[in-house]
C-alpha angles and dihedrals in degrees: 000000000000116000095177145036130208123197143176113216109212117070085001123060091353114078123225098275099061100262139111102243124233098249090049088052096045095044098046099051077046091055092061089210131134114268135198130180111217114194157152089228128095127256095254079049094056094045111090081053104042082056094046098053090037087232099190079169123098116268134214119220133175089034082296110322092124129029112199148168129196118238132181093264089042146256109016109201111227098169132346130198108174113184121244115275090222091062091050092056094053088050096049093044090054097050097052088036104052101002099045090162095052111099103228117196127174121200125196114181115315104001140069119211144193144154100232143016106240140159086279095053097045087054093052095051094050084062103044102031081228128127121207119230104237116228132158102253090230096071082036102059101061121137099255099062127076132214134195110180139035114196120196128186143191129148090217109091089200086065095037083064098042095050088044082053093052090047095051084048094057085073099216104179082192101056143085132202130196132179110230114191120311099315113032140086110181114192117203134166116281095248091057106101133154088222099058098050074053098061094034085066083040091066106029089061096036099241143178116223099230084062088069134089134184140198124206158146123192145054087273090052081066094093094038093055088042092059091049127085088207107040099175104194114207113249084243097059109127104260097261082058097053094070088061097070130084083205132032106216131189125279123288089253092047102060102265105165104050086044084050086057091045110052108028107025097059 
């Protein structure tokens, strides 16, 4: 029997065009089972779906940087795991250095920054009906802030694996990248995975693995599905995704995840 749910949003419970559909809504409040978003986004990000499905649950955001839950007199910190800000200098300094063209945004609790509005960030708002707040990372990057995400974007897959290469050649111990869709890279600390706000909720409600289920599509879904007896993989997952699911569901726009319920978690 599965007594929670784990799912990523983009490219998973979320359509393409960046919403929660009616018929998701509608079959998971039916299910009656636990639900968690786990997610790169932010949680302002994960707000208009986290109301919609009425998620009383906690929620992982930043592939597991923060674990949250709202409550009524807001955001509840469960874990936190910010990256060093040492570690976000070197990486802002490489990409205007050497990726002058990559929108590079970096997002602490509650806001999303950035020092310009490009093609990238204006991408990224359409889907997430978000606006970054626009502030020289000079005056940003001071010691007393904390940061949990940087988000960096380009639409040419040649300069998506360079920069990825020059990433990997800072040699960050604390740092994580991950490779989100065609266009993203998404750097988190080391110790956000999505994995580990998995097994947090594991062992706060005392569960079994084979009582979980999770929904995803992407290479950072990996861990998640990984942590998961039922791992149940959309129907539009890039191929080396698709051997990771017990199921194959339908696509994201096509109401995979409710179908997924519906027809193997029963």
């Amino acid at each position: 029997m599965i007594r929670h749910i784990f799912s990523d949003m983009d490219g998973t419970l979320l359509n393409s065009t960046g919403h929660v559909s009616f018929n998701n809504i509608q079959g998971i409040k039916k299910s009656g089972i636990p639900f968690t978003l786990v997610s790169a986004r932010a949680p302002m990000e994960m707000a208009e779906t986290i109301e919609k499905l009425n998620l009383i649950d906690p929620q992982i955001a930043f592939n597991g940087g923060l674990i949250f839950q709202w409550v009524q007199k807001g955001l509840k910190v469960l874990r936190s795991d910010p990256l060093d800000l040492t570690d976000i200098k070197a990486i802002v300094q490489l990409v205007k250095k050497d990726f002058p063209n990559v929108s590079c945004s970096c997002y602490d609790l509650n806001n999303w920054y950035d020092e310009k509005v490009d093609r990238g960030i204006r991408y990224e708002s359409k889907m997430t009906g978000q606006c970054p707040r626009l502030i020289d990372y000079t005056k940003l990057l001071v010691a007393d802030n904390s940061f949990y995400k940087i988000m960096l974007i380009t639409f040419d897959p040649n300069e998506i694996e360079r920069l990825n290469q020059k990433l990997i050649d800072l040699k960050l111990a604390g740092i994580s990248i991950k490779q989100s869709g065609n266009e993203y890279l998404e750097i988190t600390s080391r110790k956000a995975q999505k994995s580990k706000g998995i097994h947090y909720i594991q062992n706060l409600e005392k569960l079994a693995i084979e009582e979980m289920a999770a929904f995803g599509d992407g290479h950072n879904d990996l861990p998640m599905l990984k942590s998961v007896g039922t791992p149940i993989v959309m129907g539009n997952a890039l191929q080396e995704i698709k051997p990771h699911g017990k199921f194959i569901t339908k696509t994201n726009d096509n109401d995979g995840v409710i179908f997924g319920i519906e027809n193997y978690l029963k």
